[in-house]
C-alpha positions as CSV (number, residue, x, y, z in Angstrom):
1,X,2.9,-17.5,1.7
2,X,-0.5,-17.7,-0.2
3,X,-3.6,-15.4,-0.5
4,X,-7.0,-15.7,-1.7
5,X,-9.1,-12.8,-3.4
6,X,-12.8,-13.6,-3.7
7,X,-14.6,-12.4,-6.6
8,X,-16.0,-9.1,-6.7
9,X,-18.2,-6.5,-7.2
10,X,-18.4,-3.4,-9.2
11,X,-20.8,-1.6,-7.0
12,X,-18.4,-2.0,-4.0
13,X,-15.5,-0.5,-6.3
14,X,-17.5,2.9,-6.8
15,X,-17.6,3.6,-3.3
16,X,-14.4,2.2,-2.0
17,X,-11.7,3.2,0.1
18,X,-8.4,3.2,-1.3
19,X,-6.9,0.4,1.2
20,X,-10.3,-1.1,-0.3
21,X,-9.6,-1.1,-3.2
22,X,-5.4,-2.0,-2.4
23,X,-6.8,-5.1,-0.5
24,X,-9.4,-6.6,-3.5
25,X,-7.4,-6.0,-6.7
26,X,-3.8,-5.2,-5.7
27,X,-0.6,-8.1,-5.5
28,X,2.4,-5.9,-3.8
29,X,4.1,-8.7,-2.1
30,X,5.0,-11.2,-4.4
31,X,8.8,-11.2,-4.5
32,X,10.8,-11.9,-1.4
33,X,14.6,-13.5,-1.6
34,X,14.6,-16.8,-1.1
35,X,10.5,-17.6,-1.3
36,X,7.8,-18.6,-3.1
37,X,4.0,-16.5,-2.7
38,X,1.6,-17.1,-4.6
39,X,-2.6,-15.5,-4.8
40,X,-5.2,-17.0,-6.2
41,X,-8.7,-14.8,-7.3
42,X,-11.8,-16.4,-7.6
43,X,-12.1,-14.1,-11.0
44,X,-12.0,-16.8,-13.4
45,X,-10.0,-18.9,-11.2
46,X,-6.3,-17.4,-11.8
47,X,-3.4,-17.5,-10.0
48,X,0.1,-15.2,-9.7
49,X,3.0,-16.8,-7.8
50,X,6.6,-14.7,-7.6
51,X,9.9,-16.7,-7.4
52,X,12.9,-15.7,-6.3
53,X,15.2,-18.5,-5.5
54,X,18.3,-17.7,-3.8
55,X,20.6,-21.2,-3.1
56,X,18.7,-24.7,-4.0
57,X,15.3,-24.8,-5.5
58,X,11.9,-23.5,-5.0
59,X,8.4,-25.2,-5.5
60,X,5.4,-22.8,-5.8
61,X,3.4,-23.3,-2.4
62,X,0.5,-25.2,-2.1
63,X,-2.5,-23.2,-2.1
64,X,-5.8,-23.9,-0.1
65,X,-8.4,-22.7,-2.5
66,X,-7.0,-25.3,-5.1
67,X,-8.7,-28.0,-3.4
68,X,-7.3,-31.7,-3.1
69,X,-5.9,-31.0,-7.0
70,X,-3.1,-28.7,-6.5
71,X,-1.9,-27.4,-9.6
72,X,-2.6,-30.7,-11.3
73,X,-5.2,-29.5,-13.5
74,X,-3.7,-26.5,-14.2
75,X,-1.4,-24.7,-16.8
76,X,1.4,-22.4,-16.4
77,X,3.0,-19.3,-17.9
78,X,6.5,-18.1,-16.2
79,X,8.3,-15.3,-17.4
80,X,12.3,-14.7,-15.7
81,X,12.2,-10.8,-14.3
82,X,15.7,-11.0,-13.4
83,X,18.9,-12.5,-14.3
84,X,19.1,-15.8,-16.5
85,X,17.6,-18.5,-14.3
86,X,15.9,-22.3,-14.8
87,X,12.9,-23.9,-14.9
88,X,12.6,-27.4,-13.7
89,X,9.2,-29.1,-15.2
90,X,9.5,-32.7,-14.3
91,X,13.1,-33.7,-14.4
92,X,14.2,-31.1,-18.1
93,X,15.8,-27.9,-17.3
94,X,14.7,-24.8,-19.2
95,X,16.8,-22.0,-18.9
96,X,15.2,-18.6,-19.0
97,X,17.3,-15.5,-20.1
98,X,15.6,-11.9,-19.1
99,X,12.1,-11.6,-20.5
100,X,11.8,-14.7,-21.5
101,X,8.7,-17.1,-21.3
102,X,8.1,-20.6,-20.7
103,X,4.8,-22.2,-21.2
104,X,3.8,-25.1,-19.3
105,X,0.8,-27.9,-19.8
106,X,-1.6,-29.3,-17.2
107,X,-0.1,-31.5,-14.7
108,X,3.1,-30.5,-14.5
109,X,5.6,-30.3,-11.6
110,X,7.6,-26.8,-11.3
111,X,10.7,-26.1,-9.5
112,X,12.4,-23.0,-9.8
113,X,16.6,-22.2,-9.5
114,X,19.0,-19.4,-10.4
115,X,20.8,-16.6,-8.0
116,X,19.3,-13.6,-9.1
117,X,16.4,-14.9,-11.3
118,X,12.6,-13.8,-10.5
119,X,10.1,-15.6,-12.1
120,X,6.8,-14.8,-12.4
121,X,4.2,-17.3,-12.8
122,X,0.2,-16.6,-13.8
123,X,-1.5,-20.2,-14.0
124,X,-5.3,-20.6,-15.0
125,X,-7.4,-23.9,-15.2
126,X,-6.7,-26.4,-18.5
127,X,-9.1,-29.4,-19.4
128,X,-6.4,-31.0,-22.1
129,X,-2.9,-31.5,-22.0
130,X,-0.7,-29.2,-24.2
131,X,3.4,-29.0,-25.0
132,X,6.3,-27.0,-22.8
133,X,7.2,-24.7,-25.0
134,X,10.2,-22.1,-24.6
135,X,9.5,-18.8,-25.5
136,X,13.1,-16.4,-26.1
137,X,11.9,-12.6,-25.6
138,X,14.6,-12.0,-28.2
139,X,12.9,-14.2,-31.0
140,X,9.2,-12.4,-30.6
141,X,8.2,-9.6,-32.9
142,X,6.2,-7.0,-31.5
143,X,3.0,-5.4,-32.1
144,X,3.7,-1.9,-31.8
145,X,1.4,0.2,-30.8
146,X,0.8,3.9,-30.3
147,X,2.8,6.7,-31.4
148,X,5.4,9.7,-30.1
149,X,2.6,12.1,-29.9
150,X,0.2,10.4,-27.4
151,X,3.1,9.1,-25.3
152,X,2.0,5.8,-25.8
153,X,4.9,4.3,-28.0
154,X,5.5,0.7,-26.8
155,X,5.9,-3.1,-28.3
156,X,3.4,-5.6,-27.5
157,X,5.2,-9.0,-27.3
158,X,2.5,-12.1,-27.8
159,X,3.9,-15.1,-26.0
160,X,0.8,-17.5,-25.5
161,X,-2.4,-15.7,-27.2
162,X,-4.6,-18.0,-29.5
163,X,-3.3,-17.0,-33.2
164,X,0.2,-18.1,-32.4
165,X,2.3,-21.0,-32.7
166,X,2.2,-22.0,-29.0
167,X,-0.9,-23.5,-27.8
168,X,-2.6,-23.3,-25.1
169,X,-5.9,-24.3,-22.8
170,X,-7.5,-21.0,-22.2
171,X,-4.3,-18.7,-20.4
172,X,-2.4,-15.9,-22.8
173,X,0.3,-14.2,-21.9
174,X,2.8,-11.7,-22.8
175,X,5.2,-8.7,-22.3
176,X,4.5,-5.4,-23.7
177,X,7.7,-2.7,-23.5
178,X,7.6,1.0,-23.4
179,X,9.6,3.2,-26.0
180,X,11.6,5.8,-23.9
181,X,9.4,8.6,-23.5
182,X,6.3,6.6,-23.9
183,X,4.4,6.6,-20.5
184,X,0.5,5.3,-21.4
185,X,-0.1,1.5,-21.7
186,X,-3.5,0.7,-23.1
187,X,-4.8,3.5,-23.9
188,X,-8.0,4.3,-25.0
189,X,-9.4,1.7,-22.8
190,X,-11.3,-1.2,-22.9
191,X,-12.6,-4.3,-20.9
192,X,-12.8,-7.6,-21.8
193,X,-16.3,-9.2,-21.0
194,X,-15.5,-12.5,-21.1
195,X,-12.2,-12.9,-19.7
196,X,-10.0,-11.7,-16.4
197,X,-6.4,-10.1,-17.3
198,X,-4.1,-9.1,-14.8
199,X,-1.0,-6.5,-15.3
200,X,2.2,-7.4,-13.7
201,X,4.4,-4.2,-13.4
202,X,8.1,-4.4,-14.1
203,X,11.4,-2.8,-15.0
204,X,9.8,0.0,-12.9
205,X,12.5,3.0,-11.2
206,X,12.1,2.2,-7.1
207,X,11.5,6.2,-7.5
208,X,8.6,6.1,-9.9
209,X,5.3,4.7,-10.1
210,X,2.1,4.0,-12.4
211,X,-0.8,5.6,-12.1
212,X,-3.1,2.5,-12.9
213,X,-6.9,3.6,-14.5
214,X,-9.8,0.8,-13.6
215,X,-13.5,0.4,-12.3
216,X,-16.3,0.9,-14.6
217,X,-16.0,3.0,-17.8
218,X,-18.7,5.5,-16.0
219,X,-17.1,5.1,-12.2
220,X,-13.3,4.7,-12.6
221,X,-10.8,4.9,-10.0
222,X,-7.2,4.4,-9.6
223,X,-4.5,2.5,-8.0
224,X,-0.8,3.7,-7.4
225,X,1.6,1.0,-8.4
226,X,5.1,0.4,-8.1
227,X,7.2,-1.9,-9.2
228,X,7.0,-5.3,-9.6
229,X,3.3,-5.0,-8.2
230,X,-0.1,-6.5,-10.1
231,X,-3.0,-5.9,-10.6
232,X,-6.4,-7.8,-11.1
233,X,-9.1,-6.7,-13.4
234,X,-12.2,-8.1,-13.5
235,X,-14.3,-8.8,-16.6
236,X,-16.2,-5.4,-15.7
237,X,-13.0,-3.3,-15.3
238,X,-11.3,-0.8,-17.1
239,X,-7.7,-1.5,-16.9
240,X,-5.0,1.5,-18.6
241,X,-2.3,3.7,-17.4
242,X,0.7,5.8,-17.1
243,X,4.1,5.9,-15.1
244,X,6.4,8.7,-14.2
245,X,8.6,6.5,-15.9
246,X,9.9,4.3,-18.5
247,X,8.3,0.5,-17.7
248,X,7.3,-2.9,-19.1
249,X,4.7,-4.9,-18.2
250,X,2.9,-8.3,-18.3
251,X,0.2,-9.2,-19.4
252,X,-1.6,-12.3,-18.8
253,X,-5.5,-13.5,-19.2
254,X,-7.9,-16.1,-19.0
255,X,-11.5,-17.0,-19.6
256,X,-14.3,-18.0,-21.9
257,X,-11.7,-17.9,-24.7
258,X,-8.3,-17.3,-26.4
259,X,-10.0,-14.9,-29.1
260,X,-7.1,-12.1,-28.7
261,X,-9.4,-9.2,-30.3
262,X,-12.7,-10.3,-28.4
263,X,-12.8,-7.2,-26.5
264,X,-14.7,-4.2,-25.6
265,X,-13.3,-0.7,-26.8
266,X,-14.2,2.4,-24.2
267,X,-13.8,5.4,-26.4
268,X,-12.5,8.4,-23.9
269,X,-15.3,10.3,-24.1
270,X,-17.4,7.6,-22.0
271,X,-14.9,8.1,-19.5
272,X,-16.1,9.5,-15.8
């Protein structure tokens, strides 16, 4: 199963219906036993695909809006969501444990095994050819960021993000993990002008959910979000929250650069 999203617009956000806005920026059918779905967005050409192979393996489908090219000119980022599972790139096996991440370079082949494994993939155009690289979520350091008092303790894990040692085209990618009791991600806001990044919710209760902040810094709306749902922000859109609940998510963008700190702070008071 595939999907398309066409760009969009931030005038069309303001006066949206909520289904509206579901349909344009919301992914909440991604993982299904024993299939691959995948959705493309024309903003800045990115793609999400869930795994979740049960027996045998799994190719990510083939996707209209790719064109005769496939995937071919494309790179990859896949991080496991579930129990240990591998990675087939050509004929090498990479096993990914929980959390872990797997970066793969333009032109590569991707088959997916492992009862119990769900693997998320975000894929963006590549014009050069670049290393699989492994990426154990146990040998990252985090970034932490906030603090107890605005409920916004959490560890910001950079897999794939320009100042790093794995290289990469033009996607980053990582997992940021909230402290128990910590229920805001990204906050105070910002937008990043030159670049799309989409949130992948995970390790979410089935009970709770995230309120998700986006639109314009002047027109925001929201989205509610469960788990193991994403959402697309556009260059022009806020993108922030907080659950009911403990959570992680991923992170993942692409664009006119790989310039981690080339974004846009909103400081609250400009928000409406």
């Amino acid at each position: 199963m595939t999907t398309d999203r066409p760009a969009t617009d931030p005038r069309h956000a303001r006066t949206a219906t909520t289904q509206e806005l579901r349909d344009a920026f919301l992914v909440d059918d991604l993982f299904v036993a024993g299939e691959a779905r995948a959705t493309h967005t024309a903003e800045d050409r990115m793609l999400i695909a869930g795994v979740v192979p049960t027996t045998g393996e799994l190719a990510l489908p083939d996707v209209d809006a790719l064109g005769p090219d496939g995937y071919a000119r494309r790179e990859f980022g896949v991080i496991n969501l579930g129990e240990p599972g591998e990675v087939l790139v050509g004929d090498e096996a990479h096993t990914l444990a929980h959390r872990d991440g797997l970066y793969v370079g333009r032109g590569a082949a991707l088959r997916f095994r492992g009862e119990g494994a769900r693997f998320y993939v975000v894929s963006a155009l590549a014009h050069t050819d670049k290393p699989t690289v492994h990426i154990p979520f146990a040998e990252s350091e985090p970034v932490m960021l906030g603090d107890e008092a605005g409920a916004g303790k959490r560890g910001l894990h950079r897999y794939v993000w320009g100042g790093g040692a794995v290289d990469s085209c033009q996607l980053q990618f990582g997992v940021t993990v909230l402290e128990h009791g910590a229920v805001w991600n990204t906050f105070p806001a910002h937008l990043h002008e030159r670049r799309t990044e989409i949130y992948l919710y995970f390790e979410l209760d089935p009970a709770a959910v995230v309120v998700h902040l986006m639109g314009e810094p002047a027109h925001t709306r929201h989205l509610i979000v469960r788990n193991e749902e994403a959402v697309i922000a556009p260059r022009w859109s806020i993108h922030s929250g907080a659950g009911t609940g403990r959570y992680a998510f991923v992170w993942a963008m692409a664009g006119d650069n790989r310039d981690y700190g080339d974004l846009a702070p909103v400081p609250v008071g400009e928000l409406r």
